[in-house]
C-alpha positions in Angstrom: -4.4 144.8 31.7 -1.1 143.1 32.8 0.7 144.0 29.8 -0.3 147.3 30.0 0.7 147.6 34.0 -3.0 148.3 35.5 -4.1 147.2 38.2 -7.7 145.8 38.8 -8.6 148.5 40.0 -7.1 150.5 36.9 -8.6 148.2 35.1 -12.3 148.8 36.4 -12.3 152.7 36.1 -11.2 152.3 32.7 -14.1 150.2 31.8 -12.3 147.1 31.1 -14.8 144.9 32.4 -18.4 144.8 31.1 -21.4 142.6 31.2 -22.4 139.7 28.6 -23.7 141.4 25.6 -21.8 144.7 26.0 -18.4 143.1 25.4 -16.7 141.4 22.7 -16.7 137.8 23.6 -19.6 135.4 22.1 -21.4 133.3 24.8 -23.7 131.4 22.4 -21.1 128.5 22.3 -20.8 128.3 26.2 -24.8 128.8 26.6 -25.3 125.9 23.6 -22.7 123.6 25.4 -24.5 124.4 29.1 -27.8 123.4 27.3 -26.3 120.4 25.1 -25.2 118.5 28.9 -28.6 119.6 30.0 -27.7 122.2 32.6 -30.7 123.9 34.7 -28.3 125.6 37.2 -28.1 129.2 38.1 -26.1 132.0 36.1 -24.9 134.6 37.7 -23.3 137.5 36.1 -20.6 139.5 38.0 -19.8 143.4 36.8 -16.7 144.9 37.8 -17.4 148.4 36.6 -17.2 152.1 38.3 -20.7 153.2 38.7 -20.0 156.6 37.8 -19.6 155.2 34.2 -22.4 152.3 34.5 -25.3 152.4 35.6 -25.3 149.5 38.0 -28.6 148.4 37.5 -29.2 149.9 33.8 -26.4 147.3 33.1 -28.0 144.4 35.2 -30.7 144.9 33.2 -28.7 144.4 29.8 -26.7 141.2 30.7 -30.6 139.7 31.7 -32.0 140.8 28.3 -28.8 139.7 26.9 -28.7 136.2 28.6 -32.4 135.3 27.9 -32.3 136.4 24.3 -29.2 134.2 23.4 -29.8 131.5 25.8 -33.1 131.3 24.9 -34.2 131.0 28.7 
Protein backbone atom coordinates (compact mmCIF):
# COMPACT_ATOMS: atom_id res chain seq x y z
CA UNK A 1 0.00 0.00 0.00
CA UNK A 2 2.82 2.55 0.87
CA UNK A 3 4.42 2.15 -2.37
CA UNK A 4 1.43 2.66 -4.09
CA UNK A 5 0.47 5.96 -1.84
CA UNK A 6 -2.90 4.57 -0.07
CA UNK A 7 -3.84 5.12 2.83
CA UNK A 8 -5.29 2.49 5.35
CA UNK A 9 -8.23 3.44 4.64
CA UNK A 10 -7.50 3.19 0.80
CA UNK A 11 -6.23 0.29 1.55
CA UNK A 12 -9.48 -1.33 3.15
CA UNK A 13 -12.04 -0.30 0.42
CA UNK A 14 -9.83 -1.81 -2.02
CA UNK A 15 -9.87 -5.10 -0.37
CA UNK A 16 -6.34 -5.27 0.61
CA UNK A 17 -6.89 -6.88 3.72
CA UNK A 18 -8.63 -10.29 3.99
CA UNK A 19 -9.05 -13.09 6.45
CA UNK A 20 -6.80 -16.32 6.90
CA UNK A 21 -7.62 -18.57 4.08
CA UNK A 22 -8.83 -15.96 1.66
CA UNK A 23 -5.39 -14.40 1.27
CA UNK A 24 -2.19 -15.41 -0.09
CA UNK A 25 -0.03 -16.07 2.87
CA UNK A 26 0.33 -19.78 4.30
CA UNK A 27 -0.30 -20.01 8.13
CA UNK A 28 0.40 -23.79 8.38
CA UNK A 29 4.06 -22.93 9.45
CA UNK A 30 2.97 -20.31 12.13
CA UNK A 31 -0.05 -22.79 13.42
CA UNK A 32 2.79 -25.96 13.33
CA UNK A 33 5.35 -23.71 15.28
CA UNK A 34 2.29 -22.42 17.80
CA UNK A 35 1.57 -26.18 18.34
CA UNK A 36 5.36 -27.51 18.30
CA UNK A 37 6.02 -24.94 21.78
CA UNK A 38 2.70 -26.29 22.85
CA UNK A 39 0.54 -23.20 22.76
CA UNK A 40 -3.31 -23.46 23.98
CA UNK A 41 -3.81 -19.61 23.85
CA UNK A 42 -6.51 -17.82 22.10
CA UNK A 43 -6.41 -16.67 18.29
CA UNK A 44 -8.06 -14.02 17.29
CA UNK A 45 -8.45 -12.97 13.78
CA UNK A 46 -8.84 -9.21 12.89
CA UNK A 47 -10.62 -8.17 9.32
CA UNK A 48 -10.08 -4.84 8.10
CA UNK A 49 -12.41 -4.98 5.19
CA UNK A 50 -15.51 -2.58 3.84
CA UNK A 51 -18.57 -4.48 4.58
CA UNK A 52 -20.19 -3.38 1.49
CA UNK A 53 -17.66 -5.80 -0.20
CA UNK A 54 -17.54 -8.59 2.77
CA UNK A 55 -19.86 -9.91 4.39
CA UNK A 56 -18.66 -9.30 7.95
CA UNK A 57 -19.82 -12.35 9.37
CA UNK A 58 -19.88 -14.56 6.05
CA UNK A 59 -16.06 -13.88 6.29
CA UNK A 60 -15.82 -14.65 10.14
CA UNK A 61 -17.15 -17.65 9.30
CA UNK A 62 -14.37 -18.59 6.65
CA UNK A 63 -11.24 -17.60 8.76
CA UNK A 64 -13.03 -20.16 11.62
CA UNK A 65 -13.46 -22.96 9.06
CA UNK A 66 -10.14 -21.92 7.68
CA UNK A 67 -8.27 -21.95 11.19
CA UNK A 68 -9.73 -25.25 12.43
CA UNK A 69 -9.17 -27.10 9.25
CA UNK A 70 -5.37 -26.18 9.07
CA UNK A 71 -4.68 -25.96 12.63
CA UNK A 72 -6.37 -28.92 13.22
CA UNK A 73 -8.24 -27.42 16.36
Amino acid sequence: MRRDGLSFLDGVKKGTFTVPGDGVIDFRPVFKLLDDFGYKGWMVVEAEQDPALANPFEYAVKARKYIRETAGI
